[in-house]
TORSEGU-63720 format. One line per 10 residues: number of its first residue (from 0); their letters; for each residue x, y, z of C-alpha. Coordinates in Angstrom, 3 decimals. Example, Ala and Ser with C-alpha at 12.3 -4.5 7.8 and 13.67 -1.06 7.14 Angstrom:
# residues 2
0) as) 12.300/-4.500/7.800 ~ 13.670/-1.060/7.140
END
This chain:
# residues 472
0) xxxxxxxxxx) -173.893/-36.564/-154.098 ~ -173.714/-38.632/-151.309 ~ -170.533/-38.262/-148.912 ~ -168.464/-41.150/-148.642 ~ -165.510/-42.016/-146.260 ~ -163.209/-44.578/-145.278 ~ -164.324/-45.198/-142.141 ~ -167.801/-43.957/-140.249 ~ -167.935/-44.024/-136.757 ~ -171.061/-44.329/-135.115
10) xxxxxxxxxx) -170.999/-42.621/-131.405 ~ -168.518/-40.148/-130.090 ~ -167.551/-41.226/-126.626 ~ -164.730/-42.628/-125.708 ~ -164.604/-45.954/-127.574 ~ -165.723/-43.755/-130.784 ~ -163.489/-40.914/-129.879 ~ -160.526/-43.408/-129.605 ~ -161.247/-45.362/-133.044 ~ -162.111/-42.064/-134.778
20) xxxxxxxxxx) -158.308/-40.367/-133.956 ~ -156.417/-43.600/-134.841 ~ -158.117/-43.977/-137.920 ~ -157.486/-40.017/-139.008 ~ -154.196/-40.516/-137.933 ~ -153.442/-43.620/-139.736 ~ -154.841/-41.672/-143.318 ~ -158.063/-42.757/-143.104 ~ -161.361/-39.945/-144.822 ~ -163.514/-40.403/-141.222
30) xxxxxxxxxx) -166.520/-39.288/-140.488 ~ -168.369/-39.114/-136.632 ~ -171.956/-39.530/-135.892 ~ -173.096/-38.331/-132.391 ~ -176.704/-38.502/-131.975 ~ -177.335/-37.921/-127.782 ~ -178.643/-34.883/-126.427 ~ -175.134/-34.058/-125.198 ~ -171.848/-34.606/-126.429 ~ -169.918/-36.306/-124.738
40) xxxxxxxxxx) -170.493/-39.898/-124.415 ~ -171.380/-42.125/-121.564 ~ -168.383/-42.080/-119.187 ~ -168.249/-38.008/-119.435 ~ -171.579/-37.477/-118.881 ~ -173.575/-39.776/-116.927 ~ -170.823/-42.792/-115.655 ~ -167.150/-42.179/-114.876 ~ -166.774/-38.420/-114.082 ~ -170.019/-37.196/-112.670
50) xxxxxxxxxx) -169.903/-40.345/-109.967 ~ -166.470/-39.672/-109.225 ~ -167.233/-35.955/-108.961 ~ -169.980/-36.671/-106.487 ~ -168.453/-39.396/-104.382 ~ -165.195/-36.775/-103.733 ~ -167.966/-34.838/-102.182 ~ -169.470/-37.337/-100.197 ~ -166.415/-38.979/-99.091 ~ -164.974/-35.664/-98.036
60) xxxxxxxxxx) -168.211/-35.070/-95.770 ~ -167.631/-37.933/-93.901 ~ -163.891/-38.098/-93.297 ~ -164.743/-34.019/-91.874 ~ -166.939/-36.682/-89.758 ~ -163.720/-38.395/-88.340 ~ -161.989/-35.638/-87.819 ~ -161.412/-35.765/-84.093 ~ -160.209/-39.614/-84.066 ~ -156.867/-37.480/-85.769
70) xxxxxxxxxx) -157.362/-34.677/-82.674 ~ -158.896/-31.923/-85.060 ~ -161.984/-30.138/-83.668 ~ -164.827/-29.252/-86.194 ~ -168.376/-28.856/-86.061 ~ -171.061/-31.172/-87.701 ~ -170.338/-31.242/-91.540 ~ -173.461/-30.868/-93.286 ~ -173.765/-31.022/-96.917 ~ -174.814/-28.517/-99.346
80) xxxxxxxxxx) -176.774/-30.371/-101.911 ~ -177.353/-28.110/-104.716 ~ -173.719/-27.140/-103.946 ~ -172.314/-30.622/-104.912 ~ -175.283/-30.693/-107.888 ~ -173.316/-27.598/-109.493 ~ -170.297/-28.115/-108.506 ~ -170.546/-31.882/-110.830 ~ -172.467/-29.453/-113.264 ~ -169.725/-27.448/-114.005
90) xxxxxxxxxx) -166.911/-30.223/-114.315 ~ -169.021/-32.551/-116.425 ~ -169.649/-28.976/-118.956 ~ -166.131/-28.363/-119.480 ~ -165.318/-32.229/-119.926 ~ -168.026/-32.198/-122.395 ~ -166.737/-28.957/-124.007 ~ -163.936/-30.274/-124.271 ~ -164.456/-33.748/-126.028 ~ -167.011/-31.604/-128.401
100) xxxxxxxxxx) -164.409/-29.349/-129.501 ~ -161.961/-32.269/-130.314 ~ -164.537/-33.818/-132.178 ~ -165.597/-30.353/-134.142 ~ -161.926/-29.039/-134.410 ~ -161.563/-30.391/-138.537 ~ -159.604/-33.751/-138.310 ~ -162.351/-35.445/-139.332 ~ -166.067/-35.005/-140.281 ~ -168.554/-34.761/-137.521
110) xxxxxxxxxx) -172.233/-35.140/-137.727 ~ -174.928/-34.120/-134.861 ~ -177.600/-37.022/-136.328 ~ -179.217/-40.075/-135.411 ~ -178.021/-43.019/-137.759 ~ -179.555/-45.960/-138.899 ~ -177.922/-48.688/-141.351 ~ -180.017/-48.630/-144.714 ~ -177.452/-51.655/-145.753 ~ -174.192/-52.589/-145.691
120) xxxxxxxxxx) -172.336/-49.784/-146.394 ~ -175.049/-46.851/-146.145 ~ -176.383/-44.973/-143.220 ~ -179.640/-42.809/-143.148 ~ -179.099/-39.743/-140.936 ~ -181.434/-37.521/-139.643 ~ -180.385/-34.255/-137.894 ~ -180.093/-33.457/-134.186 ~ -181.207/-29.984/-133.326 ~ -181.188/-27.240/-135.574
130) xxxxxxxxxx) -177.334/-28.589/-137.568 ~ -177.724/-29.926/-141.260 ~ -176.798/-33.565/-142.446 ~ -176.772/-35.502/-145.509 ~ -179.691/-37.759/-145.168 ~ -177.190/-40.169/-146.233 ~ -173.756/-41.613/-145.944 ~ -171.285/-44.546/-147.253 ~ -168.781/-45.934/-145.734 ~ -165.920/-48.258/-146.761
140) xxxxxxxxxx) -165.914/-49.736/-143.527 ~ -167.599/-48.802/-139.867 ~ -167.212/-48.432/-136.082 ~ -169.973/-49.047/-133.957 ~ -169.968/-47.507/-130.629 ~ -173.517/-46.293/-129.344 ~ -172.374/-47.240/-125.825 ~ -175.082/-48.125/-123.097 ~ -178.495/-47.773/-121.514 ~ -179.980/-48.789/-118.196
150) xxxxxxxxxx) -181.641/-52.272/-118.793 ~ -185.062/-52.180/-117.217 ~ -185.795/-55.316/-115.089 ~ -189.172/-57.167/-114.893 ~ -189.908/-56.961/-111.273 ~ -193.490/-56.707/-110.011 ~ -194.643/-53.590/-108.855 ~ -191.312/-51.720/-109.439 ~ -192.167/-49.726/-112.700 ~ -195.770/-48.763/-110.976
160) xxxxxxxxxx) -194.484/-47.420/-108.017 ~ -191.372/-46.013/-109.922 ~ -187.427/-45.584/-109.109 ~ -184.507/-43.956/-109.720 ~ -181.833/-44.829/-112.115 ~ -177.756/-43.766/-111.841 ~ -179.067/-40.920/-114.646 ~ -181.429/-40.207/-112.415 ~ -179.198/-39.645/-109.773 ~ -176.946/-37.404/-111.148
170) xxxxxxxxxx) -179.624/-34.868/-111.202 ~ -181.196/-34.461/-107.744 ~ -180.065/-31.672/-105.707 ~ -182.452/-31.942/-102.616 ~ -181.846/-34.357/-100.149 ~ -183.663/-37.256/-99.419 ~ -183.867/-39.155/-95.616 ~ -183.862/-43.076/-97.263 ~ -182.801/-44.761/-100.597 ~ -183.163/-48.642/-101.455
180) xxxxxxxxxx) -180.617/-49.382/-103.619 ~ -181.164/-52.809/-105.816 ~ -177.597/-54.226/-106.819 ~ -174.531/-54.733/-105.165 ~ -172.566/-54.061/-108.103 ~ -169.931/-51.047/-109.158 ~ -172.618/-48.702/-109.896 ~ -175.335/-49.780/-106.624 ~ -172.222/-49.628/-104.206 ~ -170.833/-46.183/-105.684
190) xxxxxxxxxx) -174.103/-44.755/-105.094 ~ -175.220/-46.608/-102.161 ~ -171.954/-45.054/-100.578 ~ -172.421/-41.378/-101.466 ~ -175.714/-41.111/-100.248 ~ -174.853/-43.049/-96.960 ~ -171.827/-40.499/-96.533 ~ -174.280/-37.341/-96.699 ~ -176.478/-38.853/-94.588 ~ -179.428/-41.128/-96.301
200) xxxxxxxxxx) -180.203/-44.360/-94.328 ~ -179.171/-46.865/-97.177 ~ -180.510/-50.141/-97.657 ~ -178.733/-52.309/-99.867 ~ -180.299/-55.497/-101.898 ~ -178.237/-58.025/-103.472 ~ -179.555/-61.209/-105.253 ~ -176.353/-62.948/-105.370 ~ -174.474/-64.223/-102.082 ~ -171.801/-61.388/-102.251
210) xxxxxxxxxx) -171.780/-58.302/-103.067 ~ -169.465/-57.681/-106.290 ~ -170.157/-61.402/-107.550 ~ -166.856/-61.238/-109.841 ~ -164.664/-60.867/-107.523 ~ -163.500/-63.285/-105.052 ~ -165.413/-63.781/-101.764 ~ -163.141/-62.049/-99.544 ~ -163.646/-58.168/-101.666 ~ -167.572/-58.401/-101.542
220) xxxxxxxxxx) -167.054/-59.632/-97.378 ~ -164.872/-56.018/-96.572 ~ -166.962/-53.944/-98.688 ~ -170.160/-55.398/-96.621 ~ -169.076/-55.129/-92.817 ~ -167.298/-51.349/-94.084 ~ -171.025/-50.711/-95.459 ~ -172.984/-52.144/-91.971 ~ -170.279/-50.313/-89.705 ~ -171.405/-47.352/-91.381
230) xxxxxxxxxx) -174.453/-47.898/-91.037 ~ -175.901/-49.191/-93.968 ~ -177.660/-52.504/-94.142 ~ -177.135/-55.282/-96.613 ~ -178.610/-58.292/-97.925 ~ -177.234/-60.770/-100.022 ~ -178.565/-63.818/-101.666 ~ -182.482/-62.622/-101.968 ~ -185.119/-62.523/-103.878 ~ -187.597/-59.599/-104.303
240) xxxxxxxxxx) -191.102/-60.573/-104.295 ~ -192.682/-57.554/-105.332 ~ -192.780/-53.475/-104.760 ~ -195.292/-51.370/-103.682 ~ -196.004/-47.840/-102.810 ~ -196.839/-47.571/-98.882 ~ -197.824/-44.177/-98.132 ~ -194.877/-41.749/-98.438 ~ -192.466/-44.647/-98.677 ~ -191.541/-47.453/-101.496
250) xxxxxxxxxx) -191.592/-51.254/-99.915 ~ -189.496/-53.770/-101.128 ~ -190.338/-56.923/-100.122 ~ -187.907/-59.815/-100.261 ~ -186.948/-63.299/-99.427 ~ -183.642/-64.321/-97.713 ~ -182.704/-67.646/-96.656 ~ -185.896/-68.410/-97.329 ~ -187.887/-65.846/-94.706 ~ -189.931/-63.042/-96.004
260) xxxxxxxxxx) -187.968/-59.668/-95.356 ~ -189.156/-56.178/-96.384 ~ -187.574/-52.776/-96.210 ~ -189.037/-49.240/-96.573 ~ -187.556/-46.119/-97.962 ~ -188.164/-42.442/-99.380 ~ -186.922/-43.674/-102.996 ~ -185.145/-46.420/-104.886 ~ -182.383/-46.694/-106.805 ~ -182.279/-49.686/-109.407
270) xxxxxxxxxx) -178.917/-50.208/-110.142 ~ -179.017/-53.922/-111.961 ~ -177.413/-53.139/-114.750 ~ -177.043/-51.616/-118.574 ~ -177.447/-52.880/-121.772 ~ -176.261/-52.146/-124.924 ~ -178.076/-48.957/-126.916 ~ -178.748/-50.583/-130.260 ~ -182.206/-50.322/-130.647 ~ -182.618/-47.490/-133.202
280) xxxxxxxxxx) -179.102/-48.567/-135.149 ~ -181.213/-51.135/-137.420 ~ -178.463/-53.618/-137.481 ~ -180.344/-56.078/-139.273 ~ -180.325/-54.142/-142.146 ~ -176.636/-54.322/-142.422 ~ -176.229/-57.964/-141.544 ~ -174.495/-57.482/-138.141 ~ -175.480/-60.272/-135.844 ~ -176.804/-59.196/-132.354
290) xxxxxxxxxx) -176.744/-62.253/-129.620 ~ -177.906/-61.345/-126.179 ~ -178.611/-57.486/-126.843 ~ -174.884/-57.104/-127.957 ~ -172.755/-57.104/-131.375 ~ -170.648/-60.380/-131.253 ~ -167.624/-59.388/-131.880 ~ -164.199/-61.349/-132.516 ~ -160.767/-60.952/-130.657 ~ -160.070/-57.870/-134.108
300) xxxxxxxxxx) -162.956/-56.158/-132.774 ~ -164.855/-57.484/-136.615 ~ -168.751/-58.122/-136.128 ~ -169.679/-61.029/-138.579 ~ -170.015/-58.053/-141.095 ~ -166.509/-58.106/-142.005 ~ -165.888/-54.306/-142.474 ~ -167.924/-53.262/-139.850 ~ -166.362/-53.206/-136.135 ~ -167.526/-52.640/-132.636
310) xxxxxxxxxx) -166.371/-51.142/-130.017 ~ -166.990/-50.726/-126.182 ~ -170.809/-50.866/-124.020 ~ -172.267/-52.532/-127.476 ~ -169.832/-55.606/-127.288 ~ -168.631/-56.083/-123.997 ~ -167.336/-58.181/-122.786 ~ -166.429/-56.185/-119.976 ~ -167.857/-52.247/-119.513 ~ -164.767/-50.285/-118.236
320) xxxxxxxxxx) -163.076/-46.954/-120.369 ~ -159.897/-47.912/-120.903 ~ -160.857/-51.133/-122.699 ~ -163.753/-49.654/-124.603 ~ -160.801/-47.102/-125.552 ~ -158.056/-49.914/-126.735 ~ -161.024/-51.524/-128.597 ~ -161.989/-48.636/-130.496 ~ -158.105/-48.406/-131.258 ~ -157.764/-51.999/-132.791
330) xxxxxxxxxx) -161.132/-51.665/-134.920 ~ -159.715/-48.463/-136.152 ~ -156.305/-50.045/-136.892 ~ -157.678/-53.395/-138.368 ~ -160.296/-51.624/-140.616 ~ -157.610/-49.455/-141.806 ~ -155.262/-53.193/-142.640 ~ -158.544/-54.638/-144.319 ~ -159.245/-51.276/-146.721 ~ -155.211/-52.309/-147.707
340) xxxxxxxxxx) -155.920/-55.547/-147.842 ~ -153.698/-56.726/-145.648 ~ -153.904/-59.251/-142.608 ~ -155.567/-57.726/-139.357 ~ -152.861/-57.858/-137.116 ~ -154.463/-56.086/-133.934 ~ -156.057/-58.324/-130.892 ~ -157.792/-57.416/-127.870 ~ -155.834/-59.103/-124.793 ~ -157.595/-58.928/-121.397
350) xxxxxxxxxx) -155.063/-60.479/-119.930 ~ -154.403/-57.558/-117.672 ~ -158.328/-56.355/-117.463 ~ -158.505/-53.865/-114.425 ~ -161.800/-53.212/-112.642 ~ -162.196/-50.573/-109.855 ~ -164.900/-49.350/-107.032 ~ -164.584/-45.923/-105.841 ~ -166.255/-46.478/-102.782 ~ -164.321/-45.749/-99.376
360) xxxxxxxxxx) -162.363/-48.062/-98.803 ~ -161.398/-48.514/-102.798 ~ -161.611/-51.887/-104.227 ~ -159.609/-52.879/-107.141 ~ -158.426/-55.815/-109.365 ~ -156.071/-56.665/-112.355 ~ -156.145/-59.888/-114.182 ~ -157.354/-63.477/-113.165 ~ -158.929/-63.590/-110.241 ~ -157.915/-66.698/-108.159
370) xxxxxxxxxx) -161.580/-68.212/-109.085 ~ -161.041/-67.267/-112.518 ~ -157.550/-69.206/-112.549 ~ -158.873/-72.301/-110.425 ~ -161.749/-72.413/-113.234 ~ -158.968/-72.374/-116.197 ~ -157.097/-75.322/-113.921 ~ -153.899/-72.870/-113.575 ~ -151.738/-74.685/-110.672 ~ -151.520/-71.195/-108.443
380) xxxxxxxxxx) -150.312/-69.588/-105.623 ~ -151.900/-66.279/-103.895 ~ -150.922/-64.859/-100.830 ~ -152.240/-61.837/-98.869 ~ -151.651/-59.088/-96.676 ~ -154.039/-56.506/-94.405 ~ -153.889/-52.916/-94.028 ~ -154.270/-53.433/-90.041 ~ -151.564/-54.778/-89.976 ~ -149.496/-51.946/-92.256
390) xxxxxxxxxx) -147.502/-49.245/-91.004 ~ -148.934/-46.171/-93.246 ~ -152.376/-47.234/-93.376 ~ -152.692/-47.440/-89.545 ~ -150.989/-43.828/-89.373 ~ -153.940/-42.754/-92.179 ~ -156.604/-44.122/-89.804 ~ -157.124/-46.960/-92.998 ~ -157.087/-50.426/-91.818 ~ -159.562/-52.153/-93.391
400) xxxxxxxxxx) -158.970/-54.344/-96.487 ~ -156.099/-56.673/-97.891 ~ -153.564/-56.612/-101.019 ~ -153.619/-59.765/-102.986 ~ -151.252/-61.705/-105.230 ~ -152.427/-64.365/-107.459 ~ -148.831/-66.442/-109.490 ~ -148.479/-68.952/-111.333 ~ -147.099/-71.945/-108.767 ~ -144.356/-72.819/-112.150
410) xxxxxxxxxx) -141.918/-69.336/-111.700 ~ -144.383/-67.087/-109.929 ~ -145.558/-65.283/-112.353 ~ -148.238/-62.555/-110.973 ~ -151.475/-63.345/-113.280 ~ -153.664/-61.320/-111.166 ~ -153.698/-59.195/-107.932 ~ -156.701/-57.507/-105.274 ~ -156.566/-55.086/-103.634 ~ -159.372/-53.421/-101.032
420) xxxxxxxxxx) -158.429/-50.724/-98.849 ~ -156.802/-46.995/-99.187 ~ -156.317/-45.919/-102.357 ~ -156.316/-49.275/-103.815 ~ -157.539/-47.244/-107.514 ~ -153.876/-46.374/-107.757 ~ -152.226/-49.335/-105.972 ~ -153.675/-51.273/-107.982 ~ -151.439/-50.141/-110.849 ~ -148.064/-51.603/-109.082
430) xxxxxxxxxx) -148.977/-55.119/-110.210 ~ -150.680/-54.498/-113.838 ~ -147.093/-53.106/-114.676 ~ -145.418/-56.005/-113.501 ~ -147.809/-58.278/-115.133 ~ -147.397/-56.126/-118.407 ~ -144.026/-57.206/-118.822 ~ -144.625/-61.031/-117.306 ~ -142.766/-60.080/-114.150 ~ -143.049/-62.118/-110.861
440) xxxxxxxxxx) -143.804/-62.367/-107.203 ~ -140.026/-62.871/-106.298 ~ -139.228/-58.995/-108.649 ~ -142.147/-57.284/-106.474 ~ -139.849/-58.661/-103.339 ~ -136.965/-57.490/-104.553 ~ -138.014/-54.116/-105.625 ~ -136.848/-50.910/-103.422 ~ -140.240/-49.789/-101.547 ~ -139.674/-46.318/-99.622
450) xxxxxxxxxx) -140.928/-46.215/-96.073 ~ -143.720/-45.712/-94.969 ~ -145.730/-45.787/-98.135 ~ -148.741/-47.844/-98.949 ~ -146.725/-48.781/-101.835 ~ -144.940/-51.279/-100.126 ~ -147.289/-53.576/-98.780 ~ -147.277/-55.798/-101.672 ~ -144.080/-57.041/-100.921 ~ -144.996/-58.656/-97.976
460) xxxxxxxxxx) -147.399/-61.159/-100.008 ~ -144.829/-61.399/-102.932 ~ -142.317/-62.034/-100.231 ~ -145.097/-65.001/-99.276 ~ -145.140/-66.468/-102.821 ~ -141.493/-65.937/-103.542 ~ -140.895/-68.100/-100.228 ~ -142.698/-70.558/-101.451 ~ -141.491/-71.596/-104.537 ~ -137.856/-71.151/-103.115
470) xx) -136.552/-68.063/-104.952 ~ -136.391/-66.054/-102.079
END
């Protein structure tokens, strides 16, 4: 007989994960389909951790670098390679291990298979490894979370002469003396920065005018003189002509502002991007409607498919865990509503979406940025503050960067807030819990801040704002 469930989940990585435990827990028969070499999912295995794991490395290595601007006395750093390869090695296996043996621990019924829809409400399976699987399933109702894969990019020359990828990256354990790095994005900067910080002349190539295009002006501007101060160069607002192999080196050659620029380097990094890893799910045969390489997806996390959901890297609209996490949760708790019958009551709200950039210094943002709000025609105010000129990041050695506030002009109501400097990954957090609860600029202000702490630099700019608007 062929197995059937409530709900079938398709991917086990964090959106999956996330849909698959609120759905057991809500009474739901669930089954999970994992069909990647590895267990794991994309944010354990090749995005969040491993990048994170590396960059602690790298950023280590070069504050060891600044040691005597603090009056320590050390030697040269000089970084072990295959060191920091196993080192990431053996964090990313027990992460893995770990998700794996939630997954296989009984809740729920797991599955080691590629899937493909057959229709509606059947998927074909076919067996990863040596572990048996039905060759077919049924489902009252779905999840699909397949997460992402690097997009390729039609540039001439680049697939002939060849590049690395972020995977790619995560695997070399030799050092290299130069990397171009194409994008000036999260994943291009993270990377650009680690190998700069170990060493590697960097180049960095951005086609827009800033680096980190969705963020205001003023992030992508610190991040770049931080970057050329270490000694990494960076172009904005280009456009590659072609790549070719010179010799030992890769060329890229470019135009800026109109003049014809090149750069050489031992390897390249293309870092422009994922898409969404859909190709072998045969969607088509089950209806779903795919615009732009992704599911479309409403605000309940439905494809057009009624009973069949989406979750995370295959919908978008923006490619961060924690949202790909509270997706998966909603799908799970609206397809559990619709097996009822009942109204689907759960909604995705990115009102308080929350980006961040591990690179040194951090850059981070929660809600609305002020271009976002001047777009919407929001009457605002925003008001910011440096680190250079903040007691506890000039006693950390920490001075470049800014904290921003972005209120509504009406009460003051924080909508959105930046921040670039020291760790802005957990400053960050300070205003997303004021915005959870609708707070405002003139609460920040009036908040207890203990001193010296980094903490309390964002009540000089909610100080600014409360001034303003006269409730302060």
């Amino acid at each position: 007989m062929t197995p059937s469930f409530d709900l079938a989940v398709i991917g086990g990585g964090s959106a999956g994960y996330a849909a698959a435990r609120t759905a057991q827990g809500l009474g739901l028969k669930v089954a999970v389909i994992e069909g990647g070499k590895e267990v794991g999912g994309l944010c354990i295995l090749r995005g969040c951790m491993p990048t994170k794991t590396f960059l602690e490395s790298a950023h280590r290595n070069h504050e060891i670098a600044r040691a005597a601007e603090f009056g320590i006395r050390v030697g040269k750093p000089k970084p072990d390679w295959k060191a920091i390869l196993k080192r990431k090695d053996r964090l990313i296996r027990e992460f893995a291990d770990y998700r794996k043996g939630q997954l296989e621990r009984g809740d729920f019924t797991f599955y080691r298979a590629y899937a493909k829809f057959r229709g509606p409400h059947h998927l074909g399976l076919e067996s990863v490894g040596k572990d048996k699987v039905p060759a077919e399933i049924e489902a009252k109702s779905f999840v699909v979370a397949t997460g992402s894969r690097t997009a390729k990019r039609e540039i001439p020359g680049l697939e002939k002469t060849g590049y690395w990828t972020s995977d790619d990256c995560l695997r070399v354990g030799k050092p290299i003396k130069s990397l171009i790095v194409l994008g000036g994005r999260a994943v291009g900067l993270e990377f650009a920065q680690y190998y700069a910080h170990l060493g590697v002349k960097v180049t960095v190539i951005q086609r827009s005018s800033q680096l980190l295009p969705e963020s205001d002006p003023e992030v992508g501007q610190v991040l770049g003189k931080v970057f050329r101060q270490d000694g990494t160069d960076v172009f904005c607002g280009t456009e590659i002509v072609q790549v070719i192999q010179k010799g030992k080196t890769k060329r890229v050659e470019f135009l800026q502002g109109g003049k014809k620029k090149s750069v050489e380097a031992e390897q390249i990094l293309q870092a422009l991007g994922r898409e969404p890893d859909l190709s072998e799910l045969k969607c088509e045969n089950a209806g779903v409607e795919i615009t732009k390489g992704k599911i479309v997806v409403s605000e309940t996390q439905q494809s057009g498919v009624p009973h069949i959901f989406a979750a995370g890297d295959v919908c978008g609209p923006y490619e961060v865990v924690h949202l790909a996490i509270q997706q998966g949760e909603v799908a799970a708790k609206n397809a559990a509503q619709l097996l009822k019958g009942g109204d689907l009551r759960e909604k995705m709200d990115y009102r308080m979406k929350l980006e961040v950039i591990f690179t040194s210094p951090e850059a981070a943002g929660v809600g609305y940025s002020e271009r976002e709000c001047r777009a919407k025609g929001w009457d605002i105010l925003t008001a910011s503050y440096p680190f250079a000129d903040h007691g506890k990041s000039i006693v950390m050695g920490e001075m470049n960067g800014f904290v921003k506030l972005i209120a509504l002009k009406e009460r003051g109501q924080i909508v959105g807030a930046e921040v670039v400097g020291p760790h802005a990954s957990d400053l960050i957090h300070e205003p997303m819990a004021v915005m959870r609860y609708r707070g405002t600029a003139t609460e920040i202000a009036e908040m207890p801040h203990y001193h010296p702490t980094l903490s309390e630099i964002w009540t000089y700019p909610a100080e600014d704002i409360a001034e303003k608007i006269g409730t302060y």
